[in-house]
N, C-alpha and C positions, 0 to 999 in steps of 0.2 A: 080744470082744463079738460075739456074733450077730446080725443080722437074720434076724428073722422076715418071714415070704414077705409078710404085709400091710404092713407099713411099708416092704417091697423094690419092691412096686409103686406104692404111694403116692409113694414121691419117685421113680420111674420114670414114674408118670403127669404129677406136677409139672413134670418135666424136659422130658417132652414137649410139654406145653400153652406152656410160658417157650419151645417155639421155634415153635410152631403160632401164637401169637396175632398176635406180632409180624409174620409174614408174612401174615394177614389184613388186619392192620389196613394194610400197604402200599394204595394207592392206584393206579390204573389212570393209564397217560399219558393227559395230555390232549388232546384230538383237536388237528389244528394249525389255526388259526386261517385264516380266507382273508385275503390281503393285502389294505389300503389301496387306497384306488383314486388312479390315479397324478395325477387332477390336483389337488392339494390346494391350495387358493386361497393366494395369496401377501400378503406385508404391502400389497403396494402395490394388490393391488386391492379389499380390504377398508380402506377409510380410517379412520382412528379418531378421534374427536374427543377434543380434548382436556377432559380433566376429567369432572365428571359430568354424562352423556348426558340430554338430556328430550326429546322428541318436541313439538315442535309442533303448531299444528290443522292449520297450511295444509301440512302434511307432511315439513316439514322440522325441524333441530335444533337447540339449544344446545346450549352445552359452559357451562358453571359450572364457574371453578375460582378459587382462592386466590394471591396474589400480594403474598406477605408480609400487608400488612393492610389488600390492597386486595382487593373483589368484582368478579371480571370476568366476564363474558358476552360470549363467540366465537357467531356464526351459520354455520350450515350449511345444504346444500338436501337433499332428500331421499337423494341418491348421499353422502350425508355429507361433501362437498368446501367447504370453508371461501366464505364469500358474503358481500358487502358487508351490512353492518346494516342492516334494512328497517325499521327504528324509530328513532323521535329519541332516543329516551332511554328511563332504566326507573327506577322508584323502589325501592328497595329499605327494611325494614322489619323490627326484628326487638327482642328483648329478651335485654340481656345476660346471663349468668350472674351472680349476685352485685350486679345492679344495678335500681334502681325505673325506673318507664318505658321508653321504646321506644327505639331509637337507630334515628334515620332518615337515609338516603345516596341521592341522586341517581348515576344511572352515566351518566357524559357518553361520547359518542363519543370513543374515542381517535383519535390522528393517523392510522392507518392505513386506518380507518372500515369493520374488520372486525371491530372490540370496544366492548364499552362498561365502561367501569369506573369504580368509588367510589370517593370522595374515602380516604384511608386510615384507617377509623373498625375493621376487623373486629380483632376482639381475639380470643387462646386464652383459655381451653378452646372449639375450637370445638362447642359440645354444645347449637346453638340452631337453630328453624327460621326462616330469613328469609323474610317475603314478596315476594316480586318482580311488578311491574307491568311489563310493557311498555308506551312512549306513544306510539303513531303519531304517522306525519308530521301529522294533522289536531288534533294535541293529546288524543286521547279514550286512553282507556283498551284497550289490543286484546286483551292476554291477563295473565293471571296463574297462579303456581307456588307452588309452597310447596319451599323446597328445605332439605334438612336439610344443615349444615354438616359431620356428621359425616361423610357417604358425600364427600361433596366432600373432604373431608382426608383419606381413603381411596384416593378415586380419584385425588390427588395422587402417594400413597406408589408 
């Protein structure tokens, strides 16, 4: 069998483009990146509150979190370092999944009187928003939340 000189260059040009593309198509190193800067904040001085985070008015935090099937609220000051409860109490408010009406919980100061928590009413699926009142020491109403159950059993995981 013969090749003819057109089809001796056609699969000569072939051959050479199967080695030309793939070394195009290689890619340039990439430049090196500048280092981290050495003082990278530590756990200890970023404080974390426990559960899901809400900002306060007067500047400081709560933590909401979950405690089997009880609702607890931790205080915090604005450095996020845990602070005695500046409220007598909070009501809390919500509608179950699967259920008519509202299921309503008092959260009493616990022993420590850096929490306050609900009687043990919260039930799964947590997939509800509860309303939360805070009640100053004067009886009135100080602040209110709306917190969804979901991020709070999130912020557990």
């Amino acid at each position: 069998m013969k090749l003819n000189s057109a089809l001796a260059r056609s699969l000569l040009m072939a051959a050479s483009i199967g080695m030309v593309v793939p070394m195009a198509a290689q890619t340039l190193p990439k430049p090196a990146t500048p280092a981290k800067p050495a003082t990278v904040p530590t756990e200890e001085e970023i404080p974390a509150i426990e559960g899901l985070e809400i900002a306060r008015r007067d500047g400081g935090f709560i933590g909401v979190t979950l405690d089997g099937v009880r609702l607890i609220v931790k205080f915090y000051d604005a450095e996020k370092k845990p602070i005695e409860a500046n409220v007598a109490r909070a009501a809390a408010r919500w509608t179950q999944v699967g259920k008519t009406g509202e299921i309503r919980s008092v959260l009493n100061p616990e022993g420590d009187k850096m929490s306050l928590a609900s009687t043990p009413v919260v039930k799964p699926p947590y997939v509800y928003n509860v309303y939360l009142t805070l009640v100053g020491l004067d009886g009135t109403a100080d602040e209110t939340f709306v917190v969804n159950l979901r991020d709070v059993s999130k912020a557990r995981e």
